[in-house]
VOVO-784922 format. One record per residue (C-alpha): x, y, z; residue number from 1. Coordinates in nm, 2 decimals, decimal comma. Each point is the difference from the previous one (the first is absolute). Layout:
<r px="X" py="Y" pz="Z" nr="NUM"/>
...
//
This chain:
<r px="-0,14" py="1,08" pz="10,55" nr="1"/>
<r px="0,22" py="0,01" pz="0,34" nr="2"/>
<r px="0,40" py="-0,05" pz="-0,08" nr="3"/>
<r px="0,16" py="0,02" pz="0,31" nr="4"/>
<r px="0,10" py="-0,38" pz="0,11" nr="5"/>
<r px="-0,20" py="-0,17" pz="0,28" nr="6"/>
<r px="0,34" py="-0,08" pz="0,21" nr="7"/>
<r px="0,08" py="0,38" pz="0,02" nr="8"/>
<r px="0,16" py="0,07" pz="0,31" nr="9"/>
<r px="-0,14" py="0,28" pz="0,15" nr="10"/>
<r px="0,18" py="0,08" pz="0,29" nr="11"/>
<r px="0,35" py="0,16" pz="0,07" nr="12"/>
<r px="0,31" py="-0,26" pz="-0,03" nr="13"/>
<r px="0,21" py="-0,07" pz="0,28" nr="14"/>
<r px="0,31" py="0,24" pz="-0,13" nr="15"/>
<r px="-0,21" py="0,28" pz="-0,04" nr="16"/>
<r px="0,02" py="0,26" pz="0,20" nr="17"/>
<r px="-0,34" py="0,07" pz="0,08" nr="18"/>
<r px="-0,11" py="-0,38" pz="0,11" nr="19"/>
<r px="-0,06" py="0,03" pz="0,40" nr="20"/>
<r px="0,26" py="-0,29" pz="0,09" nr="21"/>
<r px="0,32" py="0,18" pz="-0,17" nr="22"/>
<r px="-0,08" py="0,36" pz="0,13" nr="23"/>
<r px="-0,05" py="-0,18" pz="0,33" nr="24"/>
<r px="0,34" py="-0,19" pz="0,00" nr="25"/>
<r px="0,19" py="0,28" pz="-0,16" nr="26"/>
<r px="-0,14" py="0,23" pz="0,32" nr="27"/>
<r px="0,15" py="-0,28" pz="0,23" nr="28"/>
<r px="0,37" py="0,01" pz="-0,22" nr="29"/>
<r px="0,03" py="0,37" pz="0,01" nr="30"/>
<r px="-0,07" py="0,02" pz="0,36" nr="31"/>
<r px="0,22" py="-0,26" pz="0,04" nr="32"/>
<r px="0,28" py="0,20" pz="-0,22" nr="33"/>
<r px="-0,08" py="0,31" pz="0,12" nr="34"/>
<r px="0,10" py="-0,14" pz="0,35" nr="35"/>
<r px="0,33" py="-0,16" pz="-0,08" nr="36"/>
<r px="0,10" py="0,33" pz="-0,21" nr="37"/>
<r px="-0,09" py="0,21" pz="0,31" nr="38"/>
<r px="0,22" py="-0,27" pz="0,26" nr="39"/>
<r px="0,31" py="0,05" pz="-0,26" nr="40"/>
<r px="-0,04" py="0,36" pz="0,01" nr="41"/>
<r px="0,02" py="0,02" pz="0,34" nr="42"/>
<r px="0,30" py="-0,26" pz="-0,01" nr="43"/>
<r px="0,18" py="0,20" pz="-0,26" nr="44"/>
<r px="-0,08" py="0,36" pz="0,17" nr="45"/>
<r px="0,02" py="-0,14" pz="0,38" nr="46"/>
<r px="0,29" py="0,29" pz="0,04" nr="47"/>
<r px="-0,24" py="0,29" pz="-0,11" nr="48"/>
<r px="-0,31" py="-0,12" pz="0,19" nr="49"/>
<r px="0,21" py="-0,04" pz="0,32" nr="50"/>
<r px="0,16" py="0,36" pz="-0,02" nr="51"/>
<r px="-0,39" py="0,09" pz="-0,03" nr="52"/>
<r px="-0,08" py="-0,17" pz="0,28" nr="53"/>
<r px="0,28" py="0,17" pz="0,19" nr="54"/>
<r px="-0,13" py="0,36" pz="-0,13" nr="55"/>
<r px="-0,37" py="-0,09" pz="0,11" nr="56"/>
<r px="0,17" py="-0,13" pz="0,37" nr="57"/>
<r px="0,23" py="0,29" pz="0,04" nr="58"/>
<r px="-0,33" py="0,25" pz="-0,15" nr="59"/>
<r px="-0,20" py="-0,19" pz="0,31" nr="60"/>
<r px="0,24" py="0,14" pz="0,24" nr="61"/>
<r px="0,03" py="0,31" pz="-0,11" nr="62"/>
<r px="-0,40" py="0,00" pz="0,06" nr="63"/>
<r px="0,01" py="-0,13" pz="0,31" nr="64"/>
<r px="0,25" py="0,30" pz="0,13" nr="65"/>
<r px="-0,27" py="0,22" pz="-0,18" nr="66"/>
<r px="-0,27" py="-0,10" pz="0,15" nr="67"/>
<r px="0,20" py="-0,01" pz="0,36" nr="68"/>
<r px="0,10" py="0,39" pz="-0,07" nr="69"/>
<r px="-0,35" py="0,04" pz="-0,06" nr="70"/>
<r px="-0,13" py="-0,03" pz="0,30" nr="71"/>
<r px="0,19" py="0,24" pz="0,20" nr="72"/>
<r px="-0,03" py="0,27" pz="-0,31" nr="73"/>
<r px="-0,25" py="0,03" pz="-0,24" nr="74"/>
<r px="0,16" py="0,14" pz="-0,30" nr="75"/>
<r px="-0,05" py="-0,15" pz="-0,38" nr="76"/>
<r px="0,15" py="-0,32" pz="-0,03" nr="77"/>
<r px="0,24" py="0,17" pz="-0,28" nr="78"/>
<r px="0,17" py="0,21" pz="0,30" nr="79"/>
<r px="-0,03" py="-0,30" pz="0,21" nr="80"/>
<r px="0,17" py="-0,26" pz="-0,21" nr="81"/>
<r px="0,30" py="0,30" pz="-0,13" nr="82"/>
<r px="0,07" py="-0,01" pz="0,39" nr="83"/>
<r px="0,02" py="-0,35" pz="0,04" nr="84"/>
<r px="0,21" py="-0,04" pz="-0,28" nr="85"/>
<r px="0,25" py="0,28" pz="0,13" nr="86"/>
<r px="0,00" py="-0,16" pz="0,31" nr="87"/>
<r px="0,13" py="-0,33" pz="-0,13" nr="88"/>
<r px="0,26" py="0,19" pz="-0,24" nr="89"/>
<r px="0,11" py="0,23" pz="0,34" nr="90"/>
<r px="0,00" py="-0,38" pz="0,19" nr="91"/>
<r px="0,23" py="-0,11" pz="-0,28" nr="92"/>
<r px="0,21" py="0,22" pz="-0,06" nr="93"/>
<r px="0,06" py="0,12" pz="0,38" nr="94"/>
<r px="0,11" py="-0,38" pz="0,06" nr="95"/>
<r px="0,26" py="-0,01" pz="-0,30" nr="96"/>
<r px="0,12" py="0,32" pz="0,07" nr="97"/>
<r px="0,02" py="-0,01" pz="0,40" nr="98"/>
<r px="0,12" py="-0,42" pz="-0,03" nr="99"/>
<r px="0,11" py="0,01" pz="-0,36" nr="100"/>
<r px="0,38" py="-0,01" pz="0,09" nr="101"/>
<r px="-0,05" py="-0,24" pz="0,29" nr="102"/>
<r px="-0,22" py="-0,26" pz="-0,18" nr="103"/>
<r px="0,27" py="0,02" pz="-0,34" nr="104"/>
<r px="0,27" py="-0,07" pz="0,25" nr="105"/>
<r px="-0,22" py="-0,26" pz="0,19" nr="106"/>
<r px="-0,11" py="-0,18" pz="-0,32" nr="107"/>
<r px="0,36" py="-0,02" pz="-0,09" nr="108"/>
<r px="0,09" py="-0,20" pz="0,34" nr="109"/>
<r px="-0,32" py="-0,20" pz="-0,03" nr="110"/>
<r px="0,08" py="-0,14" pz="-0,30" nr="111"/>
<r px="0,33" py="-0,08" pz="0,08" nr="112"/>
<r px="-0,09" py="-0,13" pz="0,33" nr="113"/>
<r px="-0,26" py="-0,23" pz="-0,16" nr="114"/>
<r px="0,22" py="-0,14" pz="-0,24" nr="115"/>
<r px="0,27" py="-0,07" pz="0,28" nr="116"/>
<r px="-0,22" py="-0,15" pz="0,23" nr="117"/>
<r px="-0,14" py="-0,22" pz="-0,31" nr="118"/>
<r px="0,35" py="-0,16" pz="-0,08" nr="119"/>
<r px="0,08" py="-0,03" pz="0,34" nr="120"/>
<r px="-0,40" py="-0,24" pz="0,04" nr="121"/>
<r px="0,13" py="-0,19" pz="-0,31" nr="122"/>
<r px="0,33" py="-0,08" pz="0,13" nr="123"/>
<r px="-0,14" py="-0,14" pz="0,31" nr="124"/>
<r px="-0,24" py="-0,15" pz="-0,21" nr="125"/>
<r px="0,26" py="-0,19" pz="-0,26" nr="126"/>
<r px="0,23" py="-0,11" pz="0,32" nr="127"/>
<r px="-0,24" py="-0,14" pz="0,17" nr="128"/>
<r px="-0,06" py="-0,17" pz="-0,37" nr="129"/>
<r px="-0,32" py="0,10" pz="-0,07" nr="130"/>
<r px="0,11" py="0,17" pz="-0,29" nr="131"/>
<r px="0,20" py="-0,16" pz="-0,28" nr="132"/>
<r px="0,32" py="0,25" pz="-0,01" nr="133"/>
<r px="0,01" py="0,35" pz="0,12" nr="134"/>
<r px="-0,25" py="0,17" pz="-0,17" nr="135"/>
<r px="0,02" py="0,38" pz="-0,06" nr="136"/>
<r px="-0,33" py="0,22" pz="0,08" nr="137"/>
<r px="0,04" py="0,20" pz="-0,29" nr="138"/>
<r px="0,01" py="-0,28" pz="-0,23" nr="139"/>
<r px="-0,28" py="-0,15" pz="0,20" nr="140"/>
<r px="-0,20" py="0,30" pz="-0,08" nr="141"/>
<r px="0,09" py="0,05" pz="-0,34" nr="142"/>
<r px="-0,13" py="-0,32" pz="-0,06" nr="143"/>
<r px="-0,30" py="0,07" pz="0,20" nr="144"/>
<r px="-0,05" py="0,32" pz="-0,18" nr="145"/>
<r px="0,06" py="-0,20" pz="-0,29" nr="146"/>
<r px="-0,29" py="-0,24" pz="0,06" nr="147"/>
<r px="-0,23" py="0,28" pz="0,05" nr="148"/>
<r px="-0,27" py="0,09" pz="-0,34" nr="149"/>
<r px="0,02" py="0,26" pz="-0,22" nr="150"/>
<r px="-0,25" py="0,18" pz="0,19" nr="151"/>
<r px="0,17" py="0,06" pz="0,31" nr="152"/>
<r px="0,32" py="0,06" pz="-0,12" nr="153"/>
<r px="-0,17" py="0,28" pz="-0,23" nr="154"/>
<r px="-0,19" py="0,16" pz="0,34" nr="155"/>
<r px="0,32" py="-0,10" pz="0,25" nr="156"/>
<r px="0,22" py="0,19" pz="-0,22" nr="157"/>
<r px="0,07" py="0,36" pz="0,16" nr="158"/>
<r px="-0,11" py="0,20" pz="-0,31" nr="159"/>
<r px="-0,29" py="-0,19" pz="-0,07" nr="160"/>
<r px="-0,13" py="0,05" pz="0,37" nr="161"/>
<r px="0,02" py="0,32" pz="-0,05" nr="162"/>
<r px="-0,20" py="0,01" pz="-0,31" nr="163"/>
<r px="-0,26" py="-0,20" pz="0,17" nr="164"/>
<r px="0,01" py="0,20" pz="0,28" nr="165"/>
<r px="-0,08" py="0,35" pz="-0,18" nr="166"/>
<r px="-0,26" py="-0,16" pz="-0,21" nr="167"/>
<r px="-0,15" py="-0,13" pz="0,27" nr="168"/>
<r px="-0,02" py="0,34" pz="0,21" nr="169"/>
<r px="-0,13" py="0,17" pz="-0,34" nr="170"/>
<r px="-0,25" py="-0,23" pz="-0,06" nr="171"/>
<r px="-0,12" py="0,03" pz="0,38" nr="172"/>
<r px="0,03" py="0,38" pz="0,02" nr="173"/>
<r px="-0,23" py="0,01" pz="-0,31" nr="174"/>
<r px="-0,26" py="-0,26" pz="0,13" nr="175"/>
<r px="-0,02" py="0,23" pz="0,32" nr="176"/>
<r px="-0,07" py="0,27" pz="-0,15" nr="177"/>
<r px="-0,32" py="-0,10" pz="-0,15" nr="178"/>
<r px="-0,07" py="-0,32" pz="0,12" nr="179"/>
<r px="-0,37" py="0,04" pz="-0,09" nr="180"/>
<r px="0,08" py="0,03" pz="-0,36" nr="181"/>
<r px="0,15" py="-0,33" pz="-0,04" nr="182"/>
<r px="-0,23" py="-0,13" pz="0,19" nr="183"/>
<r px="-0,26" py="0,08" pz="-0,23" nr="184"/>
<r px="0,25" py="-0,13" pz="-0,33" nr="185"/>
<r px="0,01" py="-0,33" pz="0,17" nr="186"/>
<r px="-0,38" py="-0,03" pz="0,07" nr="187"/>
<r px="-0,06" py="0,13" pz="-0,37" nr="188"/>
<r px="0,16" py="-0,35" pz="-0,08" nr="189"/>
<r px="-0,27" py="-0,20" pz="0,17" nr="190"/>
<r px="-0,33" py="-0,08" pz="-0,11" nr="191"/>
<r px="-0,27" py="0,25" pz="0,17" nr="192"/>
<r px="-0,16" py="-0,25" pz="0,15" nr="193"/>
<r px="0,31" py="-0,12" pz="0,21" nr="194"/>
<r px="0,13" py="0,38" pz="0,05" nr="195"/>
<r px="-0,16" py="0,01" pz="0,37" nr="196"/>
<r px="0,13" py="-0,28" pz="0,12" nr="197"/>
<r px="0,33" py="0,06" pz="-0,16" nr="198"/>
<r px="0,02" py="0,37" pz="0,18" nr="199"/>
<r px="-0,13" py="-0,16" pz="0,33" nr="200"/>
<r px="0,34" py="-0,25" pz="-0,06" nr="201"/>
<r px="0,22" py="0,28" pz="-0,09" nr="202"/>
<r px="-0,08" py="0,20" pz="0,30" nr="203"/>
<r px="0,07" py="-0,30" pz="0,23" nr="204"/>
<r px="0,31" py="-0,07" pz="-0,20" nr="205"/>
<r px="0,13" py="0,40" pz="0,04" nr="206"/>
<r px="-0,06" py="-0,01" pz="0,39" nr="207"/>
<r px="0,18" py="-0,36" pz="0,06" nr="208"/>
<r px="0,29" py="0,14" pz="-0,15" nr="209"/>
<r px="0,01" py="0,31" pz="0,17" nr="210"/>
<r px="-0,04" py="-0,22" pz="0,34" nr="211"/>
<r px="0,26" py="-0,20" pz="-0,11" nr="212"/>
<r px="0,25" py="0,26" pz="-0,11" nr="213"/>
<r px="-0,08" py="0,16" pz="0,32" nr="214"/>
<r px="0,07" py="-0,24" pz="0,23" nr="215"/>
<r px="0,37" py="-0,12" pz="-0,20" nr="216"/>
<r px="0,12" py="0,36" pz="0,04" nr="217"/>
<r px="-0,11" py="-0,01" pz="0,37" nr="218"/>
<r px="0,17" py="-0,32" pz="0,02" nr="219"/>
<r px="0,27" py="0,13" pz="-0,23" nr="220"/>
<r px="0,12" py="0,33" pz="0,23" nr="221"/>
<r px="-0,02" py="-0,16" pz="0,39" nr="222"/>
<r px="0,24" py="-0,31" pz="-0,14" nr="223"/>
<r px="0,19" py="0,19" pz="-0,19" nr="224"/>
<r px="0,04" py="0,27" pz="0,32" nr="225"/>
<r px="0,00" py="-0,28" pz="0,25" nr="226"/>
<r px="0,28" py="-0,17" pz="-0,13" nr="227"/>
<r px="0,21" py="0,26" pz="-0,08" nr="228"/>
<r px="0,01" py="0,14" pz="0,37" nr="229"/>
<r px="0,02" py="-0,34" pz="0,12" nr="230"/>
<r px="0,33" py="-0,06" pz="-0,21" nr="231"/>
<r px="0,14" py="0,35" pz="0,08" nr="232"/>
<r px="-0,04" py="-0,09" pz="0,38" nr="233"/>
<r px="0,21" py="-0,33" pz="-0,05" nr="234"/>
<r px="0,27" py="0,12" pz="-0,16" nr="235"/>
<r px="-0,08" py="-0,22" pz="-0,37" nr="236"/>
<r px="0,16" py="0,16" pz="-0,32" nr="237"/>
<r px="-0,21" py="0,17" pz="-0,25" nr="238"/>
<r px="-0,31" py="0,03" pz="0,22" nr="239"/>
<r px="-0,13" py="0,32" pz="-0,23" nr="240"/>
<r px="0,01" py="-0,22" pz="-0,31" nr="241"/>
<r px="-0,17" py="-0,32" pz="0,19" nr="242"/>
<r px="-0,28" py="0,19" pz="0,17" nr="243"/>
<r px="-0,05" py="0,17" pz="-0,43" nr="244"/>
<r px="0,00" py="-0,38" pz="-0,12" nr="245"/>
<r px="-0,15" py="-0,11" pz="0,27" nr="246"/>
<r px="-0,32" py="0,23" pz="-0,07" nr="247"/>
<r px="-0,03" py="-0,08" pz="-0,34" nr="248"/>
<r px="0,07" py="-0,31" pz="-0,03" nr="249"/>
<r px="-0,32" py="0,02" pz="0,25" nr="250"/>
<r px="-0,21" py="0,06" pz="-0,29" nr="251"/>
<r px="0,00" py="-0,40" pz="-0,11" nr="252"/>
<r px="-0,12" py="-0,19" pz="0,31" nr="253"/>
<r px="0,18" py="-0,28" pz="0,09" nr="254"/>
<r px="0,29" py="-0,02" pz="-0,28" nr="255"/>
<r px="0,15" py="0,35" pz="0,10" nr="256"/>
<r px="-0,03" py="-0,07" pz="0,41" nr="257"/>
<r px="0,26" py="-0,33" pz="-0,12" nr="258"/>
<r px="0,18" py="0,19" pz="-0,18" nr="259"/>
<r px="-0,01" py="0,29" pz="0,19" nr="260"/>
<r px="0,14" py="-0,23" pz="0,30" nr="261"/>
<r px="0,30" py="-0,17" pz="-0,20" nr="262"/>
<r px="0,11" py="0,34" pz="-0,05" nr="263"/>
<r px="0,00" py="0,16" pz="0,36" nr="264"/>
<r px="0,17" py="-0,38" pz="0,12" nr="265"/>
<r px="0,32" py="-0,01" pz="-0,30" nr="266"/>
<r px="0,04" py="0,40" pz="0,09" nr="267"/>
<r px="-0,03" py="-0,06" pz="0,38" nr="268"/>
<r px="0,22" py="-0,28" pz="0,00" nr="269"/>
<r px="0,30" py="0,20" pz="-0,23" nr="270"/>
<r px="-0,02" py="0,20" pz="0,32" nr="271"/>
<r px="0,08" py="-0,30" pz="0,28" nr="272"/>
<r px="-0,17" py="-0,24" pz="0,14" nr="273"/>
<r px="-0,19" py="0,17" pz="0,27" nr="274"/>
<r px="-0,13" py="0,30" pz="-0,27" nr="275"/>
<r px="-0,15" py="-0,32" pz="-0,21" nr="276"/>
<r px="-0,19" py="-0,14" pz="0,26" nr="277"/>
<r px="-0,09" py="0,37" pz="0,08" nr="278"/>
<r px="-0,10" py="0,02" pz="-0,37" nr="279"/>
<r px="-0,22" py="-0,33" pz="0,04" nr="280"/>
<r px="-0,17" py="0,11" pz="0,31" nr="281"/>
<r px="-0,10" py="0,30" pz="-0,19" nr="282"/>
<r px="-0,09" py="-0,16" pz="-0,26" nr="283"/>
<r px="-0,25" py="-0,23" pz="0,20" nr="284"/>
<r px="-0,16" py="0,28" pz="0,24" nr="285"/>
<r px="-0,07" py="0,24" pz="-0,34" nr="286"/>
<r px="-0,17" py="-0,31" pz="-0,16" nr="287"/>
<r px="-0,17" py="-0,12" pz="0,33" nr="288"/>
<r px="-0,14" py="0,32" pz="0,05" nr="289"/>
<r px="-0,06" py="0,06" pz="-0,38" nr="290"/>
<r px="-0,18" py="-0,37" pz="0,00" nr="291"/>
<r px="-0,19" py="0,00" pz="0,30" nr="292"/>
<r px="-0,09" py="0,38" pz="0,09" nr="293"/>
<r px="0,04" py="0,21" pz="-0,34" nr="294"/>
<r px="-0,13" py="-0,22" pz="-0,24" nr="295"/>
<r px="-0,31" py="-0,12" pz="0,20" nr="296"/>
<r px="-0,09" py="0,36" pz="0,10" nr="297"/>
<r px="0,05" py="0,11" pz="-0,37" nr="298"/>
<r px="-0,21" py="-0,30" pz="-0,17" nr="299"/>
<r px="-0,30" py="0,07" pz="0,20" nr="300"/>
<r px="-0,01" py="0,37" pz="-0,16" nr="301"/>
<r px="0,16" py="-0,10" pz="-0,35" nr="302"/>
<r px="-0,04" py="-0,34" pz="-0,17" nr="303"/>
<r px="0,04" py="-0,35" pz="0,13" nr="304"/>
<r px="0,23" py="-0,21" pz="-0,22" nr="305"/>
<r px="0,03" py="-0,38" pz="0,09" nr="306"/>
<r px="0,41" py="-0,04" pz="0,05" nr="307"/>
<r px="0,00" py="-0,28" pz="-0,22" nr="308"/>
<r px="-0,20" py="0,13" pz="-0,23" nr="309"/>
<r px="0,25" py="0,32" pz="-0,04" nr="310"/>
<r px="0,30" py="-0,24" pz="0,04" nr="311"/>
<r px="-0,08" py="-0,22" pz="-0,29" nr="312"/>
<r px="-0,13" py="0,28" pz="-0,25" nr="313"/>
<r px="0,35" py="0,14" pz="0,07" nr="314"/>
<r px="0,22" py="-0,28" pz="-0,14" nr="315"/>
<r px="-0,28" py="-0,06" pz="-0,24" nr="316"/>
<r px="0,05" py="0,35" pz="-0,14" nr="317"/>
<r px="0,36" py="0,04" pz="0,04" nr="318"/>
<r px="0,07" py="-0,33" pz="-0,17" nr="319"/>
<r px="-0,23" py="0,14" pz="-0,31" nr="320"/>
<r px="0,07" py="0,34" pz="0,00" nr="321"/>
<r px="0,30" py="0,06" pz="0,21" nr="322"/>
<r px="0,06" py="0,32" pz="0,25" nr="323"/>
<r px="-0,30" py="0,20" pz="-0,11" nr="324"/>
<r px="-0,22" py="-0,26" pz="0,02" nr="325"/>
<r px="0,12" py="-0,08" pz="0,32" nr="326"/>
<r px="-0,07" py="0,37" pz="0,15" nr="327"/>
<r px="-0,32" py="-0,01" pz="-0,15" nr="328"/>
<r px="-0,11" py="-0,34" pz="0,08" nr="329"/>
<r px="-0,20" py="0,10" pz="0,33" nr="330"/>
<r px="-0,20" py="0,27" pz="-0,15" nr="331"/>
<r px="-0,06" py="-0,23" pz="-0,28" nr="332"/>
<r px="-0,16" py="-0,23" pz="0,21" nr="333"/>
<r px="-0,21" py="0,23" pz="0,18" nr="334"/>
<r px="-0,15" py="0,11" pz="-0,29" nr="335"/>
<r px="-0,04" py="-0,35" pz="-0,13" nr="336"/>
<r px="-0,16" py="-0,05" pz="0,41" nr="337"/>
<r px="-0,24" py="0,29" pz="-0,09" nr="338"/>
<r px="-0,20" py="-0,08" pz="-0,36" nr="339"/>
<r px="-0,03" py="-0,37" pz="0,16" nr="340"/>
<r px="-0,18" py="0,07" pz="0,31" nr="341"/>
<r px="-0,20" py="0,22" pz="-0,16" nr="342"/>
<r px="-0,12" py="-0,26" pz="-0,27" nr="343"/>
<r px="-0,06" py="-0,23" pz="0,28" nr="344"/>
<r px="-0,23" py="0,31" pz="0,18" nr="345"/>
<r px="-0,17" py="0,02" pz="-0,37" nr="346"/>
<r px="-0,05" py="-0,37" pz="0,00" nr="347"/>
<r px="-0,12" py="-0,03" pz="0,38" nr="348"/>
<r px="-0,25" py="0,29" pz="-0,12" nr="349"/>
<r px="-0,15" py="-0,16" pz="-0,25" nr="350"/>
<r px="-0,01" py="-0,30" pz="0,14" nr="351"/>
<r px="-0,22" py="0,14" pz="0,27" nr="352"/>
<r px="-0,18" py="0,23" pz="-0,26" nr="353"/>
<r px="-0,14" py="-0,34" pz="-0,13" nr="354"/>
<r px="-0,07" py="-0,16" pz="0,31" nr="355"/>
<r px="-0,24" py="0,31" pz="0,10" nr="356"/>
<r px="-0,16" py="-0,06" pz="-0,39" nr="357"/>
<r px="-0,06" py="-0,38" pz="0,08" nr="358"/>
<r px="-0,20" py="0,10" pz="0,31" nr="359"/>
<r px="-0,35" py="0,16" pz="0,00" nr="360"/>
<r px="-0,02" py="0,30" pz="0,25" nr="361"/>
<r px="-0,18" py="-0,07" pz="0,33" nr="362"/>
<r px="-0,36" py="0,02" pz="-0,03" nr="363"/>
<r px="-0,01" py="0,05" pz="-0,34" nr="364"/>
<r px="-0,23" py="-0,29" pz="-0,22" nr="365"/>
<r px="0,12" py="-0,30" pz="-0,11" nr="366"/>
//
């Protein structure tokens, strides 16, 4: 005789584990989980990730002066890159030891210069009663300072610069001496089926930076010389320390050439009236010529950025992240450029992969 009831329910219940609906809707929650963990990780460690970033950027020029020395001697790349690392330390060092004393005094003056030339705007500015009372600058940019997040003011500070700075050119230096083996970590993290197309991006990526670091040192050196003997011919203060700031301030498109510009005119100005306008004529020829002969001439061999493209990724990114994410805003993008034209290459691909499949060859039956 049979015991077991007739209304046994056979299969599994709905909070079981194994029943096909839960396993499918507690896929769909992890991923979901997994995601938002993974965006809060990268909000909490956004500091770490963009001193990373730095080291892979400053390792990608380090290869590109590797590569350059290697075409004119063919030596291992270890020799190659210890020479263009002593290089850069001789460049260095040479500068602050020829210029140190000059650009300590000069910074000196420039500061104070700025600051004087600041009261004196905000002066004009509260007597023409624009301004409610007459407002200090350094008040003005304590408060300003003040506004600023806890980011920047950790990476503005000087000791934390250069913290950031050194980890940055240790984590570059080490990157460029075996780029291949990274390489390899980060393609041991994709699935083998995606690891071609991944190297193919990665590649792509590694020459678009090395275009585009090109190109902003380029840029960076003829400004940077350029207005320096353009403000030693007119007579304007400090034209040692302008033509420095000048040049690497060069580095962030747009932003720096402003701010570049307000210094030369508040320093030219301090100076008289006919060394400002001196100092705003210079500042107009360097960034005509930088604008309309450099740049062009340089995006053609390196990478072409749309201005307001690079313009609005730079506020975006030093609103969010502050100074670093400022200087590394444009490489940033590039890269960002990079992995989405090459999806839309993969996509046109097979797209036309399955137009060919839908078609019968020619003369072949029906």
């Amino acid at each position: 005789m049979n015991d077991t009831p007739t209304g046994l329910v056979q299969e599994a219940a709905p909070n079981e584990l194994r029943d096909p609906l839960v396993r499918m809707e507690l896929k769909r929650a992890s991923v979901w989980f997994g995601l938002a963990i993974a965006v809060a990780l990268v909000v909490l460690l956004i500091q770490p990730l963009l001193l990373i970033f730095g080291g892979l950027v400053f390792a990608a020029m380090l290869d590109g002066g590797v590569r350059l020395l290697g075409r004119v001697l063919p030596i291992p790349r270890g020799w190659r890159l210890l020479i263009v690392m002593l290089l850069t330390l001789v460049f260095i060092v040479g500068v602050f030891v020829m210029t140190g004393v000059q650009i300590a005094q000069q910074f000196g003056q420039l500061q104070e210069t700025l600051v004087f030339q600041a009261n004196r705007v905000t002066d004009w500015i509260s007597s023409m009663g624009l301004m409610p009372g007459s407002a200090d600058i350094t008040s003005l940019a304590r408060q300003a300072l003040g506004s600023v997040g806890r980011l920047t003011s950790a990476v503005g500070s000087v000791f934390g610069a250069l913290t950031s700075l050194f980890m940055i050119m240790v984590i570059g230096l080490f990157v460029a001496m075996e780029p291949r083996l990274y390489e390899r970590g980060l393609q041991w993290m994709v699935p083998s089926a995606q690891r071609a197309e991944f190297a193919i991006t990665i590649e792509r990526m590694g020459k678009t930076m090395r275009r585009l670091l090109a190109g902003r040192l380029l840029g960076m050196f003829v400004e940077g010389v350029l207005t320096w003997i353009a403000l030693l011919i007119g007579g304007v203060p400090m034209a040692l320390i302008l033509g420095i700031l000048t040049g690497l301030l060069a580095f962030i498109p747009n932003i720096g050439a402003f701010i570049s510009g307000l210094l030369m005119v508040a320093v030219g100005f301090s100076a008289g009236v006919d060394t400002g306008l001196w100092a705003i004529a210079t500042y107009l020829v360097v960034q005509t010529f930088d604008g309309y002969v450099l740049i062009p001439m340089v995006a053609k061999k390196t990478v072409d950025m749309p201005p307001a493209l690079t313009l609005g990724s730079q506020i975006l990114m030093s609103t969010l992240l502050g100074i670093l994410g400022l200087a590394l805003a444009d490489p940033l993008v590039a890269m960002i450029k990079v992995a989405l034209e090459r999806g839309s290459e993969r996509e046109e691909e097979r797209e036309g992969d399955g137009d060919d499949a839908s078609f019968p060859a020619q003369g072949a039956a029906p």
